[in-house]
Residue, then its C-alpha position, 0 to 999 in steps of 0.5 A: x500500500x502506498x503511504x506517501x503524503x502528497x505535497x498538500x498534505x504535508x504542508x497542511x501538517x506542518x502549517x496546523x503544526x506551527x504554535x501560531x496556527x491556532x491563535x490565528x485561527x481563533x484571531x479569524x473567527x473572533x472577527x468573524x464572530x463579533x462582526x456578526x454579533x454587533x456591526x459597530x465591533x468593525x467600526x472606525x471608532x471601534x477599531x481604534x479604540x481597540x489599538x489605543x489599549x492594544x500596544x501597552x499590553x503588547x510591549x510588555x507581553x513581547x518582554x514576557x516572550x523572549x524571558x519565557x522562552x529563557x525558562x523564566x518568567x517576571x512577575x513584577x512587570x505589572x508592578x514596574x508598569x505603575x511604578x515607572x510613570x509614577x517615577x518619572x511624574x514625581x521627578x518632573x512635578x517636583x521639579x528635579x528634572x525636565x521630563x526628557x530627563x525624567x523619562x530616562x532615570x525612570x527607564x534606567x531604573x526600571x533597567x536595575x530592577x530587571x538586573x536585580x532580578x536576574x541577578x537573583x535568579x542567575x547567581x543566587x539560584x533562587x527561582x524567577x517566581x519567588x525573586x519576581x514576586x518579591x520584587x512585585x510587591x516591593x516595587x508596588x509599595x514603593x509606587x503607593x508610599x511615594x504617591x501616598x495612593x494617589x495618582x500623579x498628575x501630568x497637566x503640567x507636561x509640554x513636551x516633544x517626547x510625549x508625541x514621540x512616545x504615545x502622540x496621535x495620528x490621524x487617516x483621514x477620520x482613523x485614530x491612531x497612537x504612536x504606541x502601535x507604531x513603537x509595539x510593531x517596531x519592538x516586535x519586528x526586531x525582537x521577532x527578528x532576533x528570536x527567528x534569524x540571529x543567534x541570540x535566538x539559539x541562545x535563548x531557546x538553548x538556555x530555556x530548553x537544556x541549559x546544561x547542554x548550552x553552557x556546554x556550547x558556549x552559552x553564556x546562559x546566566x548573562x542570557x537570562x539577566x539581559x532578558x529580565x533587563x528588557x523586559x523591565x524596560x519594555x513593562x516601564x516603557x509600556x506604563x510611560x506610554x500610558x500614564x500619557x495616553x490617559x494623563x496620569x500615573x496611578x500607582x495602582x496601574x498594572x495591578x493583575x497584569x503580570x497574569x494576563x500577559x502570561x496568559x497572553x504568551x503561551x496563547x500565543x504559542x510560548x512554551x511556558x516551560x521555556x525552549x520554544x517561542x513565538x513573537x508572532x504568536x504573541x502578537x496574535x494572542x494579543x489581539x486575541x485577548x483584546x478583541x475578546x474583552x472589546x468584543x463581549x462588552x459590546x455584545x452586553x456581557x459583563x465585564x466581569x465575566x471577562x475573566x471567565x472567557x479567558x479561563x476558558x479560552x487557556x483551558x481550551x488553547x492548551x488542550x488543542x495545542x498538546x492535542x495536534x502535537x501528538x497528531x501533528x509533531x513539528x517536522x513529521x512527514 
């Protein structure tokens, strides 16, 4: 009997194989689904909307992709979301330096933290969940100490840098933010990097068998503190960005964050155990995410019930994706 696959065949195997063929395909029929459920989820205002909220989110999760593919992950980047903003404000309104300055200080010391907590778990060998919750509710109190709870106002702020970092643009009667175009930068050369370089086959040398890649030649433990440093950036940069969209920098900001993004990445197709990632997936887990929560809001569900459909959906995505890796193993023939 002849059992050579077809060419077709093949292709279909290995596309259905790829950890991005299930978050796209989920991507199509939410589309799909809220167009048919409410006319306005197509909508200019609609769609803009939804981009506005998308990006900030996103920069941290691309942050969480790369750590992830390491075998780590940072649970203080919801933290690091509320406090850097909160930084930066207090220096400017205290007068202590003009907001450029601010802005970097901000972004640097959000750099230490992420150094700090790489540095925990690479020389102290202590694990990235209990270094990064640590640091979560240390940096979280600080945030809420220094503002006394209470949101620092940016009314004051006129400045080149918050157009470069969230300003508005227009196509024709379409909003957009310049946060999207800084989101589809920073995933670009992050997918980049993860697809054609060799910083790529580190981390996912360091995330899959550490040993064997210190046997290589991996530097794993610095791999793994620069990936802590660039996603504490990427989180700071994301609660920049937003404490200038919405004109205030809430201490409180990012709280619950750290779990979404998470949620966000293994959708995405990220192995959560380390050694595979997908910055495309990502992006499309994103989206993913974003519309559900537009979508069921706009179709009258609850916004409470928000975290029931995600529940669902982790639950749901993780059992099709073991599912078509047994019936559709990565380079099977």
């Amino acid at each position: 009997m002849n059992t050579t696959m077809r060419p077709g065949s093949i292709l279909v195997r290995r596309l259905v194989a790829t950890p991005e063929f299930l978050p796209f395909t989920l991507v199509a029929v939410l589309i799909t689904v809220f167009a048919v459920l409410t006319p306005n989820f197509l909508s200019q205002g609609n769609i803009s909307n939804l981009l506005a909220f998308t990006p900030e989110l996103g920069m941290i999760a691309l942050g969480m992709t790369v750590l992830m593919t390491s075998g780590e992950f940072d649970l203080s980047v919801g933290s690091v979301f509320g406090f850097t903003p909160v930084l930066m404000w207090t220096l400017f309104n205290e007068g202590v330096a003009p907001l450029e300055v601010s802005l970097v200080i901000a972004l640097i010391v959000a750099v230490g933290i992420g150094f700090v907590n790489g540095w925990f778990v690479t020389r102290l060998r202590i694990p990235s969940f209990l270094v990064t919750l640590g640091m979560m509710m240390t940096i979280r109190g600080v945030a809420l100490y220094t503002t006394s709870g209470f949101p620092q106002r940016t009314w004051r702020a006129e400045s080149w840098i918050m157009d470069l970092v969230a300003g508005t643009f227009y196509i024709g009667e379409f909003r957009l933010y310049a946060s999207l175009f800084w989101f589809i930068g920073f995933a670009l050369i992050l997918g980049y990097l993860m697809t054609q370089s060799r910083i790529g086959n580190w981390i996912q040398a360091a995330g899959g068998n550490p040993v064997s890649a210190r046997a290589r030649g991996v530097r794993v433990s610095l791999t793994k503190t620069w990936l802590f440093m660039l996603t504490s950036f990427l989180a700071a940069y994301a609660g920049i960005t937003s404490s200038i969209r919405v004109s205030a920098a809430n201490p409180n900001s990012g709280t619950g964050y750290e779990l979404e993004v998470i949620a966000m990445v293994v959708i995405g197709g990220t192995a959560l155990a380390g050694g595979r990632g997908t910055i495309l997936g990502t992006v499309l887990g994103v989206l993913m995410l974003r519309m559900m929560r537009n979508g069921i809001v706009l179709i009258g569900v609850p916004g409470l019930a928000y975290n029931i459909f995600i529940g669902v959906t982790i639950l749901g995505m993780m059992a099709l994706q073991s599912y078509l890796a047994r019936r559709h193993p990565t380079g099977s023939g």
